[in-house]
C-alpha positions, 0 to 999 in steps of 0.5 A: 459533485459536478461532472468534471470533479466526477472525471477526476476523481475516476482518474485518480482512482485510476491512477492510484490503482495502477501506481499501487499495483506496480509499486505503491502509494497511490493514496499520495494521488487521491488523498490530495484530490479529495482535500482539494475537491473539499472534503475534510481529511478524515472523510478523505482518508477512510473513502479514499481507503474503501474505494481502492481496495478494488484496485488492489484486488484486480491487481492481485488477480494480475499477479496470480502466477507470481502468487502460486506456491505462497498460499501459507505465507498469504494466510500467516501474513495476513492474519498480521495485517487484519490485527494490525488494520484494525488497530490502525483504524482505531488509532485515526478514530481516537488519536488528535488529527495530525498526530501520525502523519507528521511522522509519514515522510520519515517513514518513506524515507526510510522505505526507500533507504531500505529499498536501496540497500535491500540487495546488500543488506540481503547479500549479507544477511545471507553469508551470516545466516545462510539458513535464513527463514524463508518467510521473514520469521518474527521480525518479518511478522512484526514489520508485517503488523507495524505497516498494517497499522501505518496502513489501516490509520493512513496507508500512503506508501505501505506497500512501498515499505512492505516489499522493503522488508520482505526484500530483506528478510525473506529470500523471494524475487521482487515480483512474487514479493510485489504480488504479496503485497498487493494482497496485504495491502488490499486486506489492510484497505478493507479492513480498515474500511469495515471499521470506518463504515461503523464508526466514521463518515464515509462519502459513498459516491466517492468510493463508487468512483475511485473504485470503478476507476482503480478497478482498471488502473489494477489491471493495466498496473499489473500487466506493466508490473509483471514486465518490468525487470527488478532494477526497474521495478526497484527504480519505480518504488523510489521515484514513487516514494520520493514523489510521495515524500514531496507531495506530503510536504507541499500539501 
């Protein structure tokens, strides 16, 4: 690899970190630059997978006071998202390549569909049920373990998805559910990455520089995260999703 595929990859990494911290989808950065740079898609994918899951820890850590008081739903949810990283990744390492992704920008399409309504959606789930759970139930726990496996076979825009349902079926603010998902999202990345080390090709030179590079893109994704108002949080996940569903397309 040369010095300047180096300097790349670090700043995709970076890029990726703090797109995932604050809304998602930063695979939709680095996927594409490794396709580029030659590697084959699997190897793309499972390196790829590995070296952001530092990413989405530092950004956790950033969220940390938004965290507070949702340890129970951290250790429900992410029982879910472990079962449902690992089915993911066993699923790319048998199914046909190809045979997912060509339904990705489907699913982002309706991540986003669901951000946008989440506020009405919620408002009248409320007035039919005003005793609704307050940790989403078993629906919430189902759309939990189906993202993981979207997560731990591909992952691009899983956190997108996530704060979609959590926004409809839990009664939480958008940042404490953006905090919740930097955590599951980091749990499904590594997950999915221990399997991967088992079974798959990993490039670890790649890793090492997405990882340094996402490590600082988590920190500054939070603290511009933790600052922005829920309408333009909202407006962020949209504009990435629908990047996302473009990039997906062109490439």
């Amino acid at each position: 690899m040369t010095p300047l595929e180096i300097a790349i990859v670090v700043v995709a990494g970076f890029l990726a970190g703090g797109i995932n911290t604050v809304v998602g989808s930063g695979t939709l950065v680095t996927f594409p630059v490794l396709l580029g740079l030659g590697y084959p898609p699997v190897v793309a994918n499972v390196s790829n997978g590995l070296g952001l899951v530092p990413g989405s820890v530092t950004g956790a850590i950033g969220y940390r006071r938004e965290l507070k008081g949702q340890g129970g739903r951290l250790v429900r949810f992410g029982i879910v998202t472990v079962l449902g990283a690992v089915v993911g990744a066993l699923l790319l390492l048998t199914l046909p390549a190809g045979a997912f992704e060509a339904v990705v920008p489907v699913l982002i399409v309706v991540a986003i569909a669901l951000v946008l309504l989440q506020p009405l959606i919620s408002r009248k789930l409320a007035e039919r049920t005003p005793d609704r759970h307050p940790h989403g139930g078993i629906p919430l726990l189902l759309g939990v373990f189906a993202t993981a496996v979207y997560g731990g076979y591909f992952g691009a825009a899983q956190g997108v998805i996530l704060i979609a349902l959590m926004g409809i079926l839990m009664e939480e603010t958008l940042q404490r559910l953006n905090a919740v998902k930097n955590v599951f999202v980091a749990t499904a990345n590594l997950v999915s990455g221990v399997v991967f080390v088992f079974a798959a090709d990993v490039d670890w030179l790649v890793v090492a520089l997405l990882a340094g590079g996402s490590v600082l893109g988590g920190v500054v994704g939070a603290r511009i995260g933790r600052r922005l108002r829920p309408i333009w949080l909202r407006a962020a996940i949209v504009v990435v999703g629908l990047a996302a569903i473009v990039k997906l397309i062109v490439t």
